[in-house]
Rosetta silent file (secondary structure, phi, psi, omega in degrees, C-alpha in Angstrom):
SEQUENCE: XXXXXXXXXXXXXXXXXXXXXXXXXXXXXXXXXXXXXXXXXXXXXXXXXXXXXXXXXXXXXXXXXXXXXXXXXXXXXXXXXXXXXXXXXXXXXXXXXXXXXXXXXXXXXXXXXXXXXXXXXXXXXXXXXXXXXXXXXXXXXXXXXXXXXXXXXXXXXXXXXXXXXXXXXX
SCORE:     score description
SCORE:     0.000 S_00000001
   1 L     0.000  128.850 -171.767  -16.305  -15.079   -5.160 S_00000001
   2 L   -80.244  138.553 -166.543  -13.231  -14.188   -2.754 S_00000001
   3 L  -129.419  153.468 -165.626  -10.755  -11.869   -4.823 S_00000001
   4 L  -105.272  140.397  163.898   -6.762  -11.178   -3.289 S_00000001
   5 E  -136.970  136.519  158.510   -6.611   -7.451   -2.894 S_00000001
   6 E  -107.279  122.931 -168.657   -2.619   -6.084   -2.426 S_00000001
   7 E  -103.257  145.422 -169.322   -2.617   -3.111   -0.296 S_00000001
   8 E  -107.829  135.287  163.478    0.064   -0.575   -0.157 S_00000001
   9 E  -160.619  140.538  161.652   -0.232    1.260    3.905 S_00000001
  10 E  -128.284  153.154  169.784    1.608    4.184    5.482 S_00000001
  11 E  -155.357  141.230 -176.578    1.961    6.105    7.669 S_00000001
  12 L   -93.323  -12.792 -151.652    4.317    9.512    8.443 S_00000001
  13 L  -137.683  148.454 -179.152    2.992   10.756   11.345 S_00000001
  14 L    75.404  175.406  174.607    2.493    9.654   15.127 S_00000001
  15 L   -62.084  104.950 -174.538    3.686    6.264   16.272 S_00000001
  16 L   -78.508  -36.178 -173.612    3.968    5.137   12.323 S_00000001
  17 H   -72.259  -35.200 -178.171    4.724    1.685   13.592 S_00000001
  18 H   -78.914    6.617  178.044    1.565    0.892   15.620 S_00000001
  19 H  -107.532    7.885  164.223   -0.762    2.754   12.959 S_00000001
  20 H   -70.794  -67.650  175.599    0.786    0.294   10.508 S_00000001
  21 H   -38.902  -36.098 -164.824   -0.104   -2.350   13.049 S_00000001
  22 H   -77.010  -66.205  173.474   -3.690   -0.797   14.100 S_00000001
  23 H   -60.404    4.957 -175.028   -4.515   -0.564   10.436 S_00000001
  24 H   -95.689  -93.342  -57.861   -3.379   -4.613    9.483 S_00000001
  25 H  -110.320  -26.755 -178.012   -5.349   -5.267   12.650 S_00000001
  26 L   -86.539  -24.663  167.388   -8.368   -3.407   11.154 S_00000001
  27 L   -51.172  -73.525  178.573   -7.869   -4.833    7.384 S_00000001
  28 H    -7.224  -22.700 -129.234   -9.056   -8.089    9.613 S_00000001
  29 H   -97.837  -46.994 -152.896  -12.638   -6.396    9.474 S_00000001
  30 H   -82.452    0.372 -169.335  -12.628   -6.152    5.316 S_00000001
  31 L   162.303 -169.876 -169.464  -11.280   -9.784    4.371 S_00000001
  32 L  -128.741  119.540  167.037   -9.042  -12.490    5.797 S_00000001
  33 E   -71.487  126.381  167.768   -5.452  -11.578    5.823 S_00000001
  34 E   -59.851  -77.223 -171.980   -2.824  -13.940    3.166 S_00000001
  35 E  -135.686  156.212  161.438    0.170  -11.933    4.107 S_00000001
  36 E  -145.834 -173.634 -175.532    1.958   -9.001    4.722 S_00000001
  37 L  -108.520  168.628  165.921    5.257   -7.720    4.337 S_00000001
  38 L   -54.121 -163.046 -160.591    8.062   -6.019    6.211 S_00000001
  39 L  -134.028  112.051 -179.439    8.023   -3.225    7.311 S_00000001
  40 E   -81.468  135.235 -176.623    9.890   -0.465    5.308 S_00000001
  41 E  -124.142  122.800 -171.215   11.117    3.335    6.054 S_00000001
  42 E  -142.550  149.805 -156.145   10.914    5.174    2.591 S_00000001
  43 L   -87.008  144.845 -179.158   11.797    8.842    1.893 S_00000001
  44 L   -54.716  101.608 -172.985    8.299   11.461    1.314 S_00000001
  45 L  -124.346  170.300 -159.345    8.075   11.272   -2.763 S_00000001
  46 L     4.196   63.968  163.015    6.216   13.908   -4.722 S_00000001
  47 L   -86.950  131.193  138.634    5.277   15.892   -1.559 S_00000001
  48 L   -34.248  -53.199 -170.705    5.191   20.525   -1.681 S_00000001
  49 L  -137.637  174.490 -176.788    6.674   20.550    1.734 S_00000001
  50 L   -54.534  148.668 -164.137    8.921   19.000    3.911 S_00000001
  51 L  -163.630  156.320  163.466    7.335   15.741    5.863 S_00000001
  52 L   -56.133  118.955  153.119    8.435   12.600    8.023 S_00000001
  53 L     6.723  162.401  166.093    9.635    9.465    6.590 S_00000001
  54 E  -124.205  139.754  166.275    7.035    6.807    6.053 S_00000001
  55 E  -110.628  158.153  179.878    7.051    3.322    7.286 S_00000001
  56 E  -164.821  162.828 -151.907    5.092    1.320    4.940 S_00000001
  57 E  -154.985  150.876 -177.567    4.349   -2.052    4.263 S_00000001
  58 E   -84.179  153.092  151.419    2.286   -4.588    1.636 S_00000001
  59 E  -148.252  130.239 -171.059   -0.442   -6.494    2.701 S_00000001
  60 E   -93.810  111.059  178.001   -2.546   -9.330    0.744 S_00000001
  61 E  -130.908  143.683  171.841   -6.070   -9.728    2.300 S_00000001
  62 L   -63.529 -159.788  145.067   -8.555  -12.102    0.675 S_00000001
  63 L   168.724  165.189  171.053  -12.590  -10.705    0.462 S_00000001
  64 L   -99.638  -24.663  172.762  -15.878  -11.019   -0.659 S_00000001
  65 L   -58.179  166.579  159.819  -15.988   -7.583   -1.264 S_00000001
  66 L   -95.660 -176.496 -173.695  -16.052   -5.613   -4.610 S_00000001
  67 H   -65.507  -52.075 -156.388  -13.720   -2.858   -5.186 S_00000001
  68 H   -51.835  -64.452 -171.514  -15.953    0.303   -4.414 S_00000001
  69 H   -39.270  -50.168 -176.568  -16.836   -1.319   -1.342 S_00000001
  70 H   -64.680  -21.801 -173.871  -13.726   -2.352   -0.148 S_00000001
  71 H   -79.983  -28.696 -176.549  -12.442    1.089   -1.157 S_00000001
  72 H   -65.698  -46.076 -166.664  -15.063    2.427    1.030 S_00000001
  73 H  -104.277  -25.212  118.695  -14.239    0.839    3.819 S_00000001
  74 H     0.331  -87.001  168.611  -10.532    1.700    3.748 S_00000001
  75 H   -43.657  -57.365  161.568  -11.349    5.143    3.843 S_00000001
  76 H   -39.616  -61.096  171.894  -13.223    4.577    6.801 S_00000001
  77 H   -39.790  -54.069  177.159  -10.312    2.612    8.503 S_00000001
  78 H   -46.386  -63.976  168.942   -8.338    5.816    7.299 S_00000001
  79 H   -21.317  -68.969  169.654  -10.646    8.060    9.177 S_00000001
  80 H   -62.909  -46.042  179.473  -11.498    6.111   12.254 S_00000001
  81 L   -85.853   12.425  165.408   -7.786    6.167   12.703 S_00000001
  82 L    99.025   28.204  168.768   -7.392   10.209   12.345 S_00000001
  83 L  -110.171  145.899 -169.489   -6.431   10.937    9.049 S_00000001
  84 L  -118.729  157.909 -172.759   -7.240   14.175    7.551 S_00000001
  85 L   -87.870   66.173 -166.124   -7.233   15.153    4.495 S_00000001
  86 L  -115.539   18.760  141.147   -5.734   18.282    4.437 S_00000001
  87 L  -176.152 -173.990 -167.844   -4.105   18.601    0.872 S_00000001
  88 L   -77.174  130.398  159.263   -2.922   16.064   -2.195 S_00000001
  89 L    63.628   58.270 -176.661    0.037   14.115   -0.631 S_00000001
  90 L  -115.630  177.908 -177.842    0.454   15.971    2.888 S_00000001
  91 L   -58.986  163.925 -178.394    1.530   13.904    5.977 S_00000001
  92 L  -172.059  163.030 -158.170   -0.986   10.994    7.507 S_00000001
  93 L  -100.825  -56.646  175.576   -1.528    9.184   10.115 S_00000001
  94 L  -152.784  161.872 -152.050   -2.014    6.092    8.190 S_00000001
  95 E  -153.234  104.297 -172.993   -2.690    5.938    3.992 S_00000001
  96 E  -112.209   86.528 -163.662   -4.138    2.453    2.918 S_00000001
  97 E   -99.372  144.409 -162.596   -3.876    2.576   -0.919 S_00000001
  98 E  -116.471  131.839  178.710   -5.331   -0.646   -2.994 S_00000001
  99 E   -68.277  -62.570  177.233   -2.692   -1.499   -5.854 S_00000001
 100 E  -121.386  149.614  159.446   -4.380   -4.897   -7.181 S_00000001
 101 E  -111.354   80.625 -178.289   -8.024   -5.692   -6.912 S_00000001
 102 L    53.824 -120.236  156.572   -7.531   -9.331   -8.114 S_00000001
 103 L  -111.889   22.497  162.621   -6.838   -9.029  -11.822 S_00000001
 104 L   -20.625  130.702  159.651   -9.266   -6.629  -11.804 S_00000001
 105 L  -147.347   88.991  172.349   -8.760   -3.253  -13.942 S_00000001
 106 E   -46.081  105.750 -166.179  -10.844   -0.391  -12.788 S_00000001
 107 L  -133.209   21.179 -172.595  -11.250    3.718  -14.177 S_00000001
 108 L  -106.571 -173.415 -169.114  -13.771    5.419  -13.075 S_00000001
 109 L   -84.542  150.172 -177.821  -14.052    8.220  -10.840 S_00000001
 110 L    77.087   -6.188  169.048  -12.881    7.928   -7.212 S_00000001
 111 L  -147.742  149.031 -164.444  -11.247    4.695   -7.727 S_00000001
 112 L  -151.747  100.374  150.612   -8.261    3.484  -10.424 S_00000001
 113 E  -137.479  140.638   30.602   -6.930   -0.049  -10.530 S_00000001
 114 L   -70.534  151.952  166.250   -4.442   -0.992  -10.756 S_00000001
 115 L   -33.863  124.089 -173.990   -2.758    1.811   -8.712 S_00000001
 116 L   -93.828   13.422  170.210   -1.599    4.037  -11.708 S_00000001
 117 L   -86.824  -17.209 -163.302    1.868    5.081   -9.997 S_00000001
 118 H   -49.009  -44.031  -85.526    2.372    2.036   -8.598 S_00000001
 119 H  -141.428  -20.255  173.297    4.703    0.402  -11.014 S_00000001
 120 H   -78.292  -46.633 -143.484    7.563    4.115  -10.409 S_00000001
 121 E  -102.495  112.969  178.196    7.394    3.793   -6.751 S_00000001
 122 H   -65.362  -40.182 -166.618   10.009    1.251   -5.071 S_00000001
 123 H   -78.968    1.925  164.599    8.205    1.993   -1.237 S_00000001
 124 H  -121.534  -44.115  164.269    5.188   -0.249   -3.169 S_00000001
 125 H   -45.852  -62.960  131.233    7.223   -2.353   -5.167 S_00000001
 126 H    12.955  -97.906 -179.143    9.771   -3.226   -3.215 S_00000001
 127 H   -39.610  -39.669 -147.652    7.168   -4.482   -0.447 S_00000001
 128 H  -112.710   -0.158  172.322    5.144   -6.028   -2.586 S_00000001
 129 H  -115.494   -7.174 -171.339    7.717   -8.307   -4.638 S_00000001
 130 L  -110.172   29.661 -166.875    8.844   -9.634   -0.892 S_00000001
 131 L  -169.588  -25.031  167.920    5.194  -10.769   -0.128 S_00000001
 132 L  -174.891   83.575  170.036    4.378  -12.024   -4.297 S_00000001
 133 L   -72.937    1.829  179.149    7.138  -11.851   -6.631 S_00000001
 134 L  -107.668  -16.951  166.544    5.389  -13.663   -9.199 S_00000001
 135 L   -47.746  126.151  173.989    2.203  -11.415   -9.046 S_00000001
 136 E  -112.857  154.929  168.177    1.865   -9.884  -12.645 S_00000001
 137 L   -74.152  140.751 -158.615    0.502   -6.706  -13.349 S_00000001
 138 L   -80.224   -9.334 -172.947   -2.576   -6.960  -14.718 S_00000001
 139 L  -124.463  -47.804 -168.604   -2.163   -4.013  -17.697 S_00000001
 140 L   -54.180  -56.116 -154.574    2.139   -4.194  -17.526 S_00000001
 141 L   111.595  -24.424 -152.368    2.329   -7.813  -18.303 S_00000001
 142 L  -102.118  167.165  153.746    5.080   -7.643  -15.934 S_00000001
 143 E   -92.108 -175.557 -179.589    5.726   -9.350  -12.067 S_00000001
 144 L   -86.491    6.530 -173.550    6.309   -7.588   -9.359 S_00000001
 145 L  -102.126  -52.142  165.126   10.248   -9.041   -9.398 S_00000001
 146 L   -60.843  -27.207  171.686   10.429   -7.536  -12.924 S_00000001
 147 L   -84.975  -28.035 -178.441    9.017   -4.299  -12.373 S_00000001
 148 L   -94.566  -22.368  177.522   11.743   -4.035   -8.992 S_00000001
 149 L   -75.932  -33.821 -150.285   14.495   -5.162  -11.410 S_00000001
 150 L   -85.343  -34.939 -161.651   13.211   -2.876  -14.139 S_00000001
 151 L   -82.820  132.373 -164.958   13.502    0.284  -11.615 S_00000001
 152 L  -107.576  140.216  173.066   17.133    2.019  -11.635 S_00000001
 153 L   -39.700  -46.423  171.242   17.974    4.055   -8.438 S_00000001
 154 L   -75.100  -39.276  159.260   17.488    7.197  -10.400 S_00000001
 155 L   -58.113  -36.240 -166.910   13.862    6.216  -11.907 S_00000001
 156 L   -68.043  138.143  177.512   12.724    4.899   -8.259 S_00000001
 157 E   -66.357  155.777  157.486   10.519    7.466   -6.544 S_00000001
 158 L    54.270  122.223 -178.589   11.770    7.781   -2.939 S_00000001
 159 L   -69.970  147.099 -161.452   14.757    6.082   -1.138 S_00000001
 160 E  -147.837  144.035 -175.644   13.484    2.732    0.876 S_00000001
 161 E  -134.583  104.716  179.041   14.956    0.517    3.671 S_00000001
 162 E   -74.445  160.063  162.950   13.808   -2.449    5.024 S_00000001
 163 L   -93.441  138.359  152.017   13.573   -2.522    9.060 S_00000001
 164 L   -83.316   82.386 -164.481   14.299   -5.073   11.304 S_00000001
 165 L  -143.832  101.808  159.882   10.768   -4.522   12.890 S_00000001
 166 L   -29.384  111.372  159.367    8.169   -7.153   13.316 S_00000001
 167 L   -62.251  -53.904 -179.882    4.587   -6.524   12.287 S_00000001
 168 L    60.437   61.624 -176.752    3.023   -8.634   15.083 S_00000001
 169 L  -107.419  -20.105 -171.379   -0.887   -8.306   14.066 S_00000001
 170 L   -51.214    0.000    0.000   -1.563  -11.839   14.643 S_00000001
């Protein structure tokens, strides 16, 4: 049975707008893209050292997949496009994080969903109330319209901007 996964992806480093694009283009492989959102430039949030902006963006893809799998195969997308791992929250080349797994609620090791930060951080909300403002959280209770009203400029993790930038994955 096809399950809606909402994806949070960034990227700080390199041409961030085509590894946004490269990585929608690759999402294709895992599910049939709904939607996705604009395309946002949000400030580095609980990062150790200094780092590049992020552009980052929502995206809704449909699947057949389960979670592990799909999480699997992310990572791989992550990979194939050059990102290294090289400490908790350092710069990347592109960062495909899965928020909602349908109404799914996940715990076990190597995977957590809903995202459990998600619901602090305006560079996923934000995006992700422009693309399903009526999407409720599956543990808050809340939508994603309610959760971006609910956040006060001093609570929100990171400062965020939409662009006037076109994805163009189509």
């Amino acid at each position: 049975m096809a399950k809606t996964v909402y994806l949070s992806v960034g990227s700080n480093l390199g041409d961030r707008a085509a590894n946004l694009r490269e990585a929608t283009l690759r999402l294709h492989e895992l599910g049939r893209i709904i939607v996705q959102s604009s395309i946002y430039e949000t400030e580095p949030v609980e990062v150790e050292d200094a780092q590049p902006w992020f552009l980052n963006c929502a995206v809704a893809v449909e699947t057949e997949l389960d979670a592990a799998e799909f999480l699997k195969r992310a990572l791989a997308i992550e990979q194939a496009m050059g990102r290294e791992r090289t400490g908790v929250r350092s710069a990347r080349s592109v960062d495909i994080d899965i928020i909602f797994f349908g109404d799914q609620v996940i715990s076990r090791k190597g995977i957590e969903i809903p995202h459990p930060r998600m619901a602090h951080r305006r560079f996923v909300v934000e995006p992700l109330a422009e693309i399903a403002p009526q999407l409720k959280h599956p543990v808050l209770k809340r939508t994603m319209v309610e959760l971006l009203n609910g956040l006060s400029t001093a609570s929100a993790l990171g400062r965020v901007r939409k662009l006037d930038m076109p994805m163009n994955t189509d």
